[in-house]
C-alpha positions as a Markdown table, in Angstrom:
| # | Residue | x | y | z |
|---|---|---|---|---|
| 1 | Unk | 0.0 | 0.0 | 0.0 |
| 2 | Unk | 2.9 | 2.5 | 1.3 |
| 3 | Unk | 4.3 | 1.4 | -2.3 |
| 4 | Unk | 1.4 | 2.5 | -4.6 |
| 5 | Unk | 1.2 | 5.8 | -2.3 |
| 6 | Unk | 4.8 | 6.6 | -3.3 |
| 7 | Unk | 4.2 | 5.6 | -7.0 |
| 8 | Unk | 0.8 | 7.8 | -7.1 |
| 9 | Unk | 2.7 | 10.8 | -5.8 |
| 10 | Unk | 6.2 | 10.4 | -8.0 |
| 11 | Unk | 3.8 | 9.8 | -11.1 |
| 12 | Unk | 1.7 | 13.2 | -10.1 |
| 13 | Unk | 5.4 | 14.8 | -10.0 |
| 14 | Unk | 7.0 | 13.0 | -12.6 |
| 15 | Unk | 3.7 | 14.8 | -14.9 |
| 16 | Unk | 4.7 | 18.4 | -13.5 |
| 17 | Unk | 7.9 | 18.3 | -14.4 |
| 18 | Unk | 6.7 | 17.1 | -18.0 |
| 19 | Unk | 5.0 | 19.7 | -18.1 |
| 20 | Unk | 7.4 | 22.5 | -17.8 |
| 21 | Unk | 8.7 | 23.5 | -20.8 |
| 22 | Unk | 12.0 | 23.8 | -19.1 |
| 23 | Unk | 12.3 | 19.9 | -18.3 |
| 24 | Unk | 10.3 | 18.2 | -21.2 |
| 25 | Unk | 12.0 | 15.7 | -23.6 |
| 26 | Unk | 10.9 | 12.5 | -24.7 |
| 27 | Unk | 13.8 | 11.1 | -24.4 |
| 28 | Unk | 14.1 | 11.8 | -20.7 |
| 29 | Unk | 10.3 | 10.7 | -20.4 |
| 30 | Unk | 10.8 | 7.5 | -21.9 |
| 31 | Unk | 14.0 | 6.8 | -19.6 |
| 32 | Unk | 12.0 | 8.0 | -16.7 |
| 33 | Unk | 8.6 | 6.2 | -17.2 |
| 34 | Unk | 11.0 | 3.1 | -17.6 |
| 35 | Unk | 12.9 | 2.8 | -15.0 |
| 36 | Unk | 10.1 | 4.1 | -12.3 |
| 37 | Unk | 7.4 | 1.6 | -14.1 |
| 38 | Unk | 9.4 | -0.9 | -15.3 |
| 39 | Unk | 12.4 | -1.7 | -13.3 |
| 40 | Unk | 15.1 | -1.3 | -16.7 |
| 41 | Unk | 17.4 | 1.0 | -18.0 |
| 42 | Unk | 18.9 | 1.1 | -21.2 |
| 43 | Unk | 21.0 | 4.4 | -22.4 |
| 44 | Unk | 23.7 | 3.5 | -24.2 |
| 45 | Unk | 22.2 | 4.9 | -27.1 |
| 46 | Unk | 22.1 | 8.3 | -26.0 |
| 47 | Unk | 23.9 | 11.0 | -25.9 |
| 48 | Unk | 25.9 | 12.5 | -23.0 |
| 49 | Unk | 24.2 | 15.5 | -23.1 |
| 50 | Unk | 20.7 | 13.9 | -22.7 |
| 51 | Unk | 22.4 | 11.7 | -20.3 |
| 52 | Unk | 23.3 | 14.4 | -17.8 |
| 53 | Unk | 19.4 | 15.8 | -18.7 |
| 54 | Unk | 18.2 | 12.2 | -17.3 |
| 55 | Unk | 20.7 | 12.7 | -14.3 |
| 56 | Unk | 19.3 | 15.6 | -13.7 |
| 57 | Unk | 15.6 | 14.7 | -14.2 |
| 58 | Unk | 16.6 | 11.2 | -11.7 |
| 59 | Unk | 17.8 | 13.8 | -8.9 |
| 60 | Unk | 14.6 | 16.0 | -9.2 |
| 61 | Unk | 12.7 | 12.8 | -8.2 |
| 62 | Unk | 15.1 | 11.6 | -5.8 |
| 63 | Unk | 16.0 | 8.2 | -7.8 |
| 64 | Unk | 19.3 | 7.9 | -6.0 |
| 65 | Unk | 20.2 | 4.8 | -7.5 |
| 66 | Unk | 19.4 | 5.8 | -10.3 |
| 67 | Unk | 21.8 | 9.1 | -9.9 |
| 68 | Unk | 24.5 | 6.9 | -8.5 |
| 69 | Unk | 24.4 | 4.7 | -11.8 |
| 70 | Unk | 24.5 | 7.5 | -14.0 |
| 71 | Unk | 27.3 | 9.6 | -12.4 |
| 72 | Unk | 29.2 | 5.9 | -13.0 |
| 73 | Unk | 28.5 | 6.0 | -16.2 |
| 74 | Unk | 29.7 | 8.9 | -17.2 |
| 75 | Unk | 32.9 | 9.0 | -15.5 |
| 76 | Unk | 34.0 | 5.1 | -17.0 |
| 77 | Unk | 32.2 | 5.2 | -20.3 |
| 78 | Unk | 32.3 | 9.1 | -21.5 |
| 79 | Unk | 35.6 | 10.6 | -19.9 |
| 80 | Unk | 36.5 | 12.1 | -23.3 |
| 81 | Unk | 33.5 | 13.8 | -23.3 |
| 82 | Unk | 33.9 | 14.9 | -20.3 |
| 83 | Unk | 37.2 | 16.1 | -20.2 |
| 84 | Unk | 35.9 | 18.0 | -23.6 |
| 85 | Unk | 32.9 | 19.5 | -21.7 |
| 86 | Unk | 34.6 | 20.1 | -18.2 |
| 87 | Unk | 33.6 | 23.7 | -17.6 |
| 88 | Unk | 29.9 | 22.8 | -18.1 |
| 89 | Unk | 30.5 | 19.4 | -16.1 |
| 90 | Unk | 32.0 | 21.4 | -13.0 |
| 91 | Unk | 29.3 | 23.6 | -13.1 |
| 92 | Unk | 26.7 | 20.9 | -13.2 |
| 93 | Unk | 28.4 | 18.7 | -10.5 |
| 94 | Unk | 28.7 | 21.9 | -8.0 |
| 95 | Unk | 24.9 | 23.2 | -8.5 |
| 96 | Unk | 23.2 | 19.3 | -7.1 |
| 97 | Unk | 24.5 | 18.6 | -3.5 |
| 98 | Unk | 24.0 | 14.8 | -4.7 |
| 99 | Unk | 26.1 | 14.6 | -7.8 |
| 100 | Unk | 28.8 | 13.7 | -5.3 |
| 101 | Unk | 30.9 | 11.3 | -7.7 |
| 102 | Unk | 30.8 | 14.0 | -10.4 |
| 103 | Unk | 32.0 | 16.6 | -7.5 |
| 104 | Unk | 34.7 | 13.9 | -6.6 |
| 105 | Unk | 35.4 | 13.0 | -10.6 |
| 106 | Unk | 36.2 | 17.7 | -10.9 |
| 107 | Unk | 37.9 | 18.3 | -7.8 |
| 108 | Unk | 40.3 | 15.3 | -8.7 |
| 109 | Unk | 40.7 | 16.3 | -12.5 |
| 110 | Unk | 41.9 | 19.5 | -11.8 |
| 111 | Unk | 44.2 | 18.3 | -9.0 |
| 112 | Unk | 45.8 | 15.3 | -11.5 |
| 113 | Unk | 45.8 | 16.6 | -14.5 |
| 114 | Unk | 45.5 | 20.6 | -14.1 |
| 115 | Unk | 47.8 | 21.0 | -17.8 |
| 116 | Unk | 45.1 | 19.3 | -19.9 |
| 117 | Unk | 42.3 | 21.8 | -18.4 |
| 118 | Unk | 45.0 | 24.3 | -19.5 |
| 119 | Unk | 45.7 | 22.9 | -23.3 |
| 120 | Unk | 42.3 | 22.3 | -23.8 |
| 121 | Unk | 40.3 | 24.2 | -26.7 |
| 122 | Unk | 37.6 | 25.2 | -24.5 |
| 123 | Unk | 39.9 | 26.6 | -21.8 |
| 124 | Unk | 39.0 | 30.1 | -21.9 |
| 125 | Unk | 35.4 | 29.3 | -21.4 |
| 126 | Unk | 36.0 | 28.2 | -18.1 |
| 127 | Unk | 34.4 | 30.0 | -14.7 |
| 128 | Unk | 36.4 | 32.3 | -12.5 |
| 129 | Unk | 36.3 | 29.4 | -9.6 |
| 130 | Unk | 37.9 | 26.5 | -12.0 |
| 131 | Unk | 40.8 | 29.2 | -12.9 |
| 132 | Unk | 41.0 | 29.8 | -9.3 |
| 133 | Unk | 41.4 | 25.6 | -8.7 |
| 134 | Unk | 44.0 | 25.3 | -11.3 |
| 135 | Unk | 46.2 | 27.8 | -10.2 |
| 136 | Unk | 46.3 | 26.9 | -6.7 |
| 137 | Unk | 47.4 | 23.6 | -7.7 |
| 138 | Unk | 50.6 | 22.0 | -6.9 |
| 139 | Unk | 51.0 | 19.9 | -9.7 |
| 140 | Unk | 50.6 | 22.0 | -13.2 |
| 141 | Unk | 52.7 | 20.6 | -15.4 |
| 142 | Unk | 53.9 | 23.7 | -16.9 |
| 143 | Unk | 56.5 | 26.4 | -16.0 |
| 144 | Unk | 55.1 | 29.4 | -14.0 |
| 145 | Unk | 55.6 | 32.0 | -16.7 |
| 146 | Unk | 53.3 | 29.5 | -18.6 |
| 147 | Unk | 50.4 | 29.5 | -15.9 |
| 148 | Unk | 50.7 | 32.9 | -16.0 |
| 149 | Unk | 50.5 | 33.7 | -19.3 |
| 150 | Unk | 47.4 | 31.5 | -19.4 |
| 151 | Unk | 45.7 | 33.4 | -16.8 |
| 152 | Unk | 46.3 | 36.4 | -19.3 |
| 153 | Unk | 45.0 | 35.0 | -22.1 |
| 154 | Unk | 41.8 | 34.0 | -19.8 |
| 155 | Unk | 41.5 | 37.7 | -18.9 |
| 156 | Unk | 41.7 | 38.8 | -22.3 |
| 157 | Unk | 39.3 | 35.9 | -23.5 |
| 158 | Unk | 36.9 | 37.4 | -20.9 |
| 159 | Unk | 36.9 | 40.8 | -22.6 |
| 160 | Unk | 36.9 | 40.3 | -26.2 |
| 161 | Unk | 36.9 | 44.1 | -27.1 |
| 162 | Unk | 39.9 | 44.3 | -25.8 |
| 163 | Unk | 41.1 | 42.1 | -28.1 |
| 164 | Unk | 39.3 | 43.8 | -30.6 |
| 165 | Unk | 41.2 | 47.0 | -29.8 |
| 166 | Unk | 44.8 | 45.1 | -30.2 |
| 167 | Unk | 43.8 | 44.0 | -33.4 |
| 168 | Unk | 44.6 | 40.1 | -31.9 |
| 169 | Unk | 42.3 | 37.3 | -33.8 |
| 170 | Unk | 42.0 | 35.2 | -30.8 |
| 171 | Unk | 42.3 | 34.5 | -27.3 |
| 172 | Unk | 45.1 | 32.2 | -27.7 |
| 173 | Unk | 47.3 | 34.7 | -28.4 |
| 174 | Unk | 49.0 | 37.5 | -25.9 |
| 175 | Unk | 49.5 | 40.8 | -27.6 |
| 176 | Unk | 53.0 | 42.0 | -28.0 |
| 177 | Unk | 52.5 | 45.5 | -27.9 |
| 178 | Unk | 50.2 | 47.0 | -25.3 |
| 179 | Unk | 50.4 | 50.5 | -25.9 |
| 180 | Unk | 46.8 | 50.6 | -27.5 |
| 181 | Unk | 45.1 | 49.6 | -24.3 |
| 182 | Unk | 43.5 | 52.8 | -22.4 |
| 183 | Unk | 44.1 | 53.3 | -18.4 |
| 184 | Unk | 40.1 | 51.8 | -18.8 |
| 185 | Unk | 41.3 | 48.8 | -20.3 |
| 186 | Unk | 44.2 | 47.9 | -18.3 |
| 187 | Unk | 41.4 | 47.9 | -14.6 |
| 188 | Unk | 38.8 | 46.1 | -17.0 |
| 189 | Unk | 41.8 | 43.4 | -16.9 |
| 190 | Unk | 42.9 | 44.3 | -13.4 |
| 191 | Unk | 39.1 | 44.0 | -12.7 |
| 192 | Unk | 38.7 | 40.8 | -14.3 |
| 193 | Unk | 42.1 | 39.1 | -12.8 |
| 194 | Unk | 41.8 | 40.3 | -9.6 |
| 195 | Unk | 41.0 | 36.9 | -7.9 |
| 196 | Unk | 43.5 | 35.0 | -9.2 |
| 197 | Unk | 46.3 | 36.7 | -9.7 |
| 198 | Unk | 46.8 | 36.2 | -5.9 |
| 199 | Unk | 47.6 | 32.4 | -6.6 |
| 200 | Unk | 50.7 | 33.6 | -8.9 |
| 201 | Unk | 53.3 | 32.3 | -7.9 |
| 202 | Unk | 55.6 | 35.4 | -9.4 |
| 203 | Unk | 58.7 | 34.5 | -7.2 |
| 204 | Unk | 59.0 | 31.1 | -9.2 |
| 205 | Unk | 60.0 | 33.4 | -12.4 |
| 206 | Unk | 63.1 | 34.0 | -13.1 |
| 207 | Unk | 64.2 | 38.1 | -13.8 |
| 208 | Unk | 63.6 | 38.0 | -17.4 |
| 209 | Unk | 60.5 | 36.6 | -17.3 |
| 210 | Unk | 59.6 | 39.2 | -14.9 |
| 211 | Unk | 61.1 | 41.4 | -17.3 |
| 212 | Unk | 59.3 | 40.0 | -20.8 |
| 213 | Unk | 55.7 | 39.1 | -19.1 |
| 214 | Unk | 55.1 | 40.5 | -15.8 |
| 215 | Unk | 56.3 | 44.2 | -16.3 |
| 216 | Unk | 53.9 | 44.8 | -19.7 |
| 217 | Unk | 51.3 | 44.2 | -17.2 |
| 218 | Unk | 52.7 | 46.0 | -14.4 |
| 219 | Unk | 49.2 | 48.3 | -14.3 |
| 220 | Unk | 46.6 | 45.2 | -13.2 |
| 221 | Unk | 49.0 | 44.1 | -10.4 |
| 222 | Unk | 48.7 | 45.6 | -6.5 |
| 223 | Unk | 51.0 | 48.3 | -6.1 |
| 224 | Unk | 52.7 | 46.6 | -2.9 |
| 225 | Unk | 53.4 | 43.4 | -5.1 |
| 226 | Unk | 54.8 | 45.1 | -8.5 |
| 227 | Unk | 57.3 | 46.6 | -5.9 |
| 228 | Unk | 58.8 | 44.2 | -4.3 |
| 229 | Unk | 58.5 | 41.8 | -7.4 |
| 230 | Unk | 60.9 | 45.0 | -9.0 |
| 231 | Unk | 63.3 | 44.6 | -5.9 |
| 232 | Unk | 63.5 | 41.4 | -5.4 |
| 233 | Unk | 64.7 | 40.5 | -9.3 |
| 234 | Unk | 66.4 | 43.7 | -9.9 |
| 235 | Unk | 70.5 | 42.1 | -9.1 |
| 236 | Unk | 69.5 | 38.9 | -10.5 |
| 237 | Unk | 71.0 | 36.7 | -13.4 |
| 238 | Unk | 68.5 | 36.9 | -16.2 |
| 239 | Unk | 67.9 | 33.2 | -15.7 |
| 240 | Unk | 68.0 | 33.0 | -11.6 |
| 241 | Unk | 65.0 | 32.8 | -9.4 |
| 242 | Unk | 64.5 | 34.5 | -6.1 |
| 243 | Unk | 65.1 | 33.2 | -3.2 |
| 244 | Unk | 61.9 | 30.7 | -2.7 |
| 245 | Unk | 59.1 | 33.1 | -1.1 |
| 246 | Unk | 56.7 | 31.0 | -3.4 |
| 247 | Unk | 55.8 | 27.8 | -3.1 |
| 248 | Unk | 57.4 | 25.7 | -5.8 |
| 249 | Unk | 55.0 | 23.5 | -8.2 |
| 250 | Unk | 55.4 | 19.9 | -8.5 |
| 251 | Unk | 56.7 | 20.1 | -11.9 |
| 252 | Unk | 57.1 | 15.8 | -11.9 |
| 253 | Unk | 59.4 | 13.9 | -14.3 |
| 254 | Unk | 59.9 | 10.6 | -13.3 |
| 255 | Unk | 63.8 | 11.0 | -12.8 |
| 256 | Unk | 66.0 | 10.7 | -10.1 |
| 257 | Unk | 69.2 | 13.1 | -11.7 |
| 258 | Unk | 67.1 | 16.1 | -13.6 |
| 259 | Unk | 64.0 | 18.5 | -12.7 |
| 260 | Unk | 61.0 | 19.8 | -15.1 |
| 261 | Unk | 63.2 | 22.8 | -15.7 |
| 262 | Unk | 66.2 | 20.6 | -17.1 |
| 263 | Unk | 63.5 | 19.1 | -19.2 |
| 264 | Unk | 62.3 | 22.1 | -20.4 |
| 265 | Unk | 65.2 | 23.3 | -21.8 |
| 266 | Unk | 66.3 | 20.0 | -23.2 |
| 267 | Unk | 62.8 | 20.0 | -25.1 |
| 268 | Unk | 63.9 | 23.9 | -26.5 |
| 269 | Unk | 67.2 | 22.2 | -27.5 |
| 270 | Unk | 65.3 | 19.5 | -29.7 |
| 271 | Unk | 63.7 | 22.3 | -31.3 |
| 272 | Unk | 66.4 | 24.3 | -31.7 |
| 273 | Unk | 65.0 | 27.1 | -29.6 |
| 274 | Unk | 67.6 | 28.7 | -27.0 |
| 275 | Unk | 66.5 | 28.8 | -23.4 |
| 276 | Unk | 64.7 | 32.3 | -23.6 |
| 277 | Unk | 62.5 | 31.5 | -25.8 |
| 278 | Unk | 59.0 | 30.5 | -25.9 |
| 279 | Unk | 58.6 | 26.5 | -26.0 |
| 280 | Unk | 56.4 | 25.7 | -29.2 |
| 281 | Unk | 55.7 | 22.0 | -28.4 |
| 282 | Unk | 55.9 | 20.2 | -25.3 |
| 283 | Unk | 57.1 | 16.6 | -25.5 |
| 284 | Unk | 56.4 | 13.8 | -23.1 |
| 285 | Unk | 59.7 | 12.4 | -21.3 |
| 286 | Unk | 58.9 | 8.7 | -20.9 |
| 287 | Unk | 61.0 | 6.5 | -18.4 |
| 288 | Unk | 63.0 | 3.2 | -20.0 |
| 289 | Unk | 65.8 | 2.4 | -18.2 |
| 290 | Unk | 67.0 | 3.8 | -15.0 |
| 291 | Unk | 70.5 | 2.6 | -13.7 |
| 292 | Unk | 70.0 | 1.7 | -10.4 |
| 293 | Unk | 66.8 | -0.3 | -11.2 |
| 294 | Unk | 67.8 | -2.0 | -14.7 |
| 295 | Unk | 71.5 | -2.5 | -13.7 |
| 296 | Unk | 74.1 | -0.4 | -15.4 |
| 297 | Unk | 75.5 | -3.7 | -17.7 |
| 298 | Unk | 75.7 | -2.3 | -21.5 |
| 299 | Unk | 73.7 | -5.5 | -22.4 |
| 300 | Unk | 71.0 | -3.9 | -20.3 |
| 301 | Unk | 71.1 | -0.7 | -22.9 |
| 302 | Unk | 71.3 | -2.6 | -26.0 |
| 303 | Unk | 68.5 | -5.0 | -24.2 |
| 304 | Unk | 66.0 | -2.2 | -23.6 |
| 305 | Unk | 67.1 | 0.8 | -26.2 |
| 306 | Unk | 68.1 | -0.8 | -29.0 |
| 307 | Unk | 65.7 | -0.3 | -31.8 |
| 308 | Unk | 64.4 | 3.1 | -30.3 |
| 309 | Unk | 64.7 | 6.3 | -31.1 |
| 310 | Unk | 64.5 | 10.1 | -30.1 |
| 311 | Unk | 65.9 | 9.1 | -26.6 |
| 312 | Unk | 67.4 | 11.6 | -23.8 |
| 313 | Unk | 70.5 | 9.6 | -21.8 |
| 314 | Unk | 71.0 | 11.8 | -18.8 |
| 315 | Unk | 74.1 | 10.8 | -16.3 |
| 316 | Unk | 75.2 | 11.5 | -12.5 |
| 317 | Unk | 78.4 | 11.9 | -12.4 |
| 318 | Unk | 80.0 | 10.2 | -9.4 |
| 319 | Unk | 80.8 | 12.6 | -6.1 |
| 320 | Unk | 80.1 | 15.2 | -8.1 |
| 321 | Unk | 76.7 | 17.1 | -8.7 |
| 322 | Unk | 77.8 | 17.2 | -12.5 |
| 323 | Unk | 75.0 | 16.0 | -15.1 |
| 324 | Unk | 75.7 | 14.7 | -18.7 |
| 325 | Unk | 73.5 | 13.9 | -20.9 |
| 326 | Unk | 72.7 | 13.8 | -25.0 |
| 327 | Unk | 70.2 | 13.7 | -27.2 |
| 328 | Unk | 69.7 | 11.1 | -30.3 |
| 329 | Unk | 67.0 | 11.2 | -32.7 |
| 330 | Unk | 67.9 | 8.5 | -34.4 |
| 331 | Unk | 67.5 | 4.5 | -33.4 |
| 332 | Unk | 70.3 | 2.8 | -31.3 |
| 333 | Unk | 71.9 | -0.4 | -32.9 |
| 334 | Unk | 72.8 | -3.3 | -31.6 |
| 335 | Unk | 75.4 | -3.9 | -34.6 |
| 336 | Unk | 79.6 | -4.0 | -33.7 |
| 337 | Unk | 81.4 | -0.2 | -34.1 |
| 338 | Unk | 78.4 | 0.8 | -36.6 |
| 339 | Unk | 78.0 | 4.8 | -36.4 |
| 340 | Unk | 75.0 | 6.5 | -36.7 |
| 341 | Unk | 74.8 | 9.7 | -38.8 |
| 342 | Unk | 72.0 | 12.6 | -37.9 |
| 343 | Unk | 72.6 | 16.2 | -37.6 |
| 344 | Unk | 70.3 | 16.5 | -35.0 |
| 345 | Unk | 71.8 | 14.9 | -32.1 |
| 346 | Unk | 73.2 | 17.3 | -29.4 |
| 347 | Unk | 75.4 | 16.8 | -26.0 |
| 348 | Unk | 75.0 | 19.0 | -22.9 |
| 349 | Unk | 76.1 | 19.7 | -19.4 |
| 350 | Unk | 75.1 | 20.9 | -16.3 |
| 351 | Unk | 77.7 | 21.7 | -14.3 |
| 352 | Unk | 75.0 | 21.1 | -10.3 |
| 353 | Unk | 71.6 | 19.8 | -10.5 |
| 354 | Unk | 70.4 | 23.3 | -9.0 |
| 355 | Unk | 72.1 | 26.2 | -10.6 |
| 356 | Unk | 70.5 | 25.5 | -14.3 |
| 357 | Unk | 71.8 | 28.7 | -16.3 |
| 358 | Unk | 75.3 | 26.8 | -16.4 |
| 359 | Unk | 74.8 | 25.0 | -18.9 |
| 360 | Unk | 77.1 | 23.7 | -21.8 |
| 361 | Unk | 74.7 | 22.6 | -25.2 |
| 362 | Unk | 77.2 | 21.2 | -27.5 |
| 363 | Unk | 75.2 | 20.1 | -31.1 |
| 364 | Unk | 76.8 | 17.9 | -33.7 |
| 365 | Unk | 79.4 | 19.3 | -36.1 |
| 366 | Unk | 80.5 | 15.9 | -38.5 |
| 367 | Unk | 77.4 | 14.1 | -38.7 |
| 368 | Unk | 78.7 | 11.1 | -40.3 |
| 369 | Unk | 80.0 | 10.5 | -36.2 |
| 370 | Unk | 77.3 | 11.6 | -34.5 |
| 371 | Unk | 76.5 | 8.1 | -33.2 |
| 372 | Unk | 78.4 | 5.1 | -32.1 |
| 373 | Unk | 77.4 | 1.6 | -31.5 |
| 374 | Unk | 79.5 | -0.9 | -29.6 |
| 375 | Unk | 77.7 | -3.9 | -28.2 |
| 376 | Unk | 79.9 | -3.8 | -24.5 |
| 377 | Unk | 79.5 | 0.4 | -23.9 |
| 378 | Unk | 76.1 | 2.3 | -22.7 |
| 379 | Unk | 75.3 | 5.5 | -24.5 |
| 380 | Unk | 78.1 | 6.5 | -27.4 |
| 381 | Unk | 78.3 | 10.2 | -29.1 |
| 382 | Unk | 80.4 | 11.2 | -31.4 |
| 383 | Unk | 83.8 | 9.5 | -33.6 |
| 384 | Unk | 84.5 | 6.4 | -31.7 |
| 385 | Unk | 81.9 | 7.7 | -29.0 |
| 386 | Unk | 84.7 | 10.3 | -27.8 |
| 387 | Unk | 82.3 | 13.5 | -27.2 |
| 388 | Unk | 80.5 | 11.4 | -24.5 |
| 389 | Unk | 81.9 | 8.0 | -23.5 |
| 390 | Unk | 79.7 | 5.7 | -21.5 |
| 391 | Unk | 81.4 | 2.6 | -21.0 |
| 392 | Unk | 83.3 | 0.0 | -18.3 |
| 393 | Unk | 82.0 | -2.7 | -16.5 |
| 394 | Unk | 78.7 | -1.3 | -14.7 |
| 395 | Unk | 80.1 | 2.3 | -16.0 |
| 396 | Unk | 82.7 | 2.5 | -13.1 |
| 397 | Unk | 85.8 | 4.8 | -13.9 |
| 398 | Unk | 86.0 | 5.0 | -17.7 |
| 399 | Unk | 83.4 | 6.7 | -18.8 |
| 400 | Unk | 84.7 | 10.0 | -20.4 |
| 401 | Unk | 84.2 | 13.3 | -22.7 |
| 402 | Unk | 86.7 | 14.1 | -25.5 |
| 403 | Unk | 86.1 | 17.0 | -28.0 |
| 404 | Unk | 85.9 | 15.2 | -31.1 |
| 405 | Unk | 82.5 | 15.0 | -33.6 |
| 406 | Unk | 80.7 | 17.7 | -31.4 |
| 407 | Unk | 81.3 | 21.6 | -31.4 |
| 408 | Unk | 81.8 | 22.1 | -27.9 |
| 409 | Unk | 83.4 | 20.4 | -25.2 |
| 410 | Unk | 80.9 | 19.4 | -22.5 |
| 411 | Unk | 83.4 | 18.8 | -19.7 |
| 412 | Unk | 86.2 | 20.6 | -18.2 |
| 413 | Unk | 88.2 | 17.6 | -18.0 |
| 414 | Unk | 89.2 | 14.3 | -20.2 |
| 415 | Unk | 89.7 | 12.6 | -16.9 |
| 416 | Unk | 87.6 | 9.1 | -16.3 |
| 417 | Unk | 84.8 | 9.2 | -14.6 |
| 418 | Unk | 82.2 | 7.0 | -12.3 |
| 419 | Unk | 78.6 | 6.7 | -13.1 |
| 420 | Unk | 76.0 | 7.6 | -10.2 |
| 421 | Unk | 72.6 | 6.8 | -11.8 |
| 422 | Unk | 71.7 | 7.2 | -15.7 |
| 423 | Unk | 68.6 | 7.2 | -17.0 |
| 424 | Unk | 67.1 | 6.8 | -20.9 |
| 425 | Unk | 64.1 | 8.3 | -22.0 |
| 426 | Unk | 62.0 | 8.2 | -24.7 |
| 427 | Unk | 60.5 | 11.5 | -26.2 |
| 428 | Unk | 57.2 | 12.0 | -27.4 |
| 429 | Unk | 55.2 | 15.4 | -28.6 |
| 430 | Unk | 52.3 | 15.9 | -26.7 |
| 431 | Unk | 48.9 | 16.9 | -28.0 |
């Protein structure tokens, strides 16, 4: 009896809702009437955006199972979607206190995989709060003149006549020259930006980054801030940071010798971009051998890199905060004293893990050398594998650098040297 009461009043409500121009599909109707009449479910067929209309529609009737189910659904079987949609998602998930996966599916997103909200096409579209989110996150992969011009490029996105006024044809660009924006235009952006840019992280910069991208914009930052910013980077190295008054991001690479930074530059390098400039593609450092998991036997390289190519070999140099490293676009061989020829490879140096503007980059100069192959050494570069030398049972004591095939010498000395840890990765562009 208490049954039929229930279904007498959810079918009276279920009509109402019908009824209201703002709610009324068919689709959701015969999803609704289905499931409350008939026990079954079947939505496969339909889209994500009705979906989320029945999700809604289940919630307005209290079909909690039902809402559980679909929030499920969504997240396993339409994360492209999504991802695609997430503004609209977030905004969804936030305005029903039920949609709790959903909330759970956002708040996680943006705390995982901040970058993609970021690179996304629809990323200027998203609210105020979601920008907000994303900066405050710790793990952004992206350098913090990046987040920041992104947070730029959402203020301009927000008020398209100011790009109008710069002449810009979207908001993926940052204009170059700002002298055409009006004391008006610069608080309509100060206005708009005012909320986030709190959750800059402006000490990460280094002083020309301050100089190219923060100082343009000098009139939408708080008086008190552009100061000190001013002070602080004034006696600065062009590529130093301040001392750390903000909290670094966890820029990850799965390494244990170099940072996101030393990545960065390394992927400038394969695009033949110097270290100032703007990187044009980003590129995906995956993990393949690490020394001190694999084993450091040069069977153990042929084993695992042989066959690949457009590989990073990065090396710790032993007691010493030295790092090695080069670049080889080309596929390692397994084949006895066989060279390699590219003119793309490079060599580099770091002379400590921590100061990162010394730096040696040393590209190829006789590209018939630029490889080497020999079946009992690591990593070869150069004639006979002179310019960097990886070799020696478990790489202890005769590795060595040589100025030979390369332009620059990488090392100050041709001594021997110990290997700490090397790793090998594979390099992809990302989308």
């Amino acid at each position: 009896m208490g049954d039929n009461k229930f279904l007498l009043k959810l079918s009276q409500n279920l009509l109402e809702v019908l009824e209201d121009d703002e709610y009324y599909d068919i689709k959701i109707e015969v999803v609704i009437l289905r499931y409350i009449y008939g026990g079954s479910l079947s939505i496969e067929q339909y889209d994500t955006s009705d979906i989320i209309k029945i999700l809604i529609t289940a919630n307005e009737f209290n079909l909690q199972e039902l809402v559980e189910y679909l929030q499920t659904f969504l997240i396993e079987k339409n994360a492209e979607w999504m991802e695609q949609n997430f503004n609209f998602i977030y905004q969804t998930s936030f305005k029903y206190n039920s949609f709790l996966k959903l909330q759970e599916y956002c708040t996680e997103f943006i705390s995982k995989s901040p970058d993609r909200i970021f690179k996304s096409p629809n990323y200027s579209s998203i609210s105020e709060n979601i920008l907000i989110s994303l900066i405050q996150s710790d793990n952004i992969q992206m350098s913090e003149v990046q987040v920041w011009e992104n947070v730029l490029k959402w203020g301009f996105a927000q008020n398209p006549e100011l790009l109008s006024d710069l002449e810009l044809p979207s908001d993926l660009e940052l204009p170059s020259d700002l002298a055409s924006l009006s004391k008006d235009d610069h608080n309509v952006l100060k206005s708009t930006l005012q909320h986030c840019i709190p959750f800059i992280r402006f000490y990460n910069l280094t002083a020309k980054e301050i100089l190219d991208t923060v100082i343009p914009y000098r009139e939408i930052l708080p008086v008190e801030l552009f100061v000190d910013l001013f002070r602080t980077f004034l006696d600065l190295h062009p590529d130093s940071m301040s001392i750390v008054k903000s909290k670094p991001r966890k820029l990850n690479i799965d390494s244990n010798i170099i940072t996101f930074k030393h990545a960065e530059f390394i992927s400038k390098w394969i695009d033949n971009l110097s270290t100032t400039d703007k990187l044009a593609s980003s590129y995906e450092f995956k993990l393949i051998l690490r020394g001190t998991r694999d084993g450091f036997a040069p069977s153990k390289f042929h084993e695992i890199c042989d066959g690949k190519s457009r590989t990073v070999s990065v090396i710790k140099v032993k007691n010493s905060d030295e790092i090695l490293g080069g670049y080889n676009p080309i596929e390692w061989k397994h084949d006895e004293r066989v060279y390699g020829i590219t003119n793309e490879s490079f060599i580099f140096s770091f002379e400590t893990v921590n100061n990162i503007e010394k730096h040696i980059l040393s590209r190829v100069k006789n590209e018939q050398n630029a490889i080497f192959s020999v079946r009992n050494c690591g990593p070869l570069f150069g004639e006979y594998g002179a310019d960097l030398a990886i070799w020696g049972d478990d790489f202890y004591n005769y590795s060595y650098c040589r100025k030979r095939s390369y332009k620059k010498r990488i090392r100050k000395t041709e001594n021997g040297f110990s290997v700490e840890e090397y790793e090998v990765f594979q390099i992809r562009k990302e989308n």
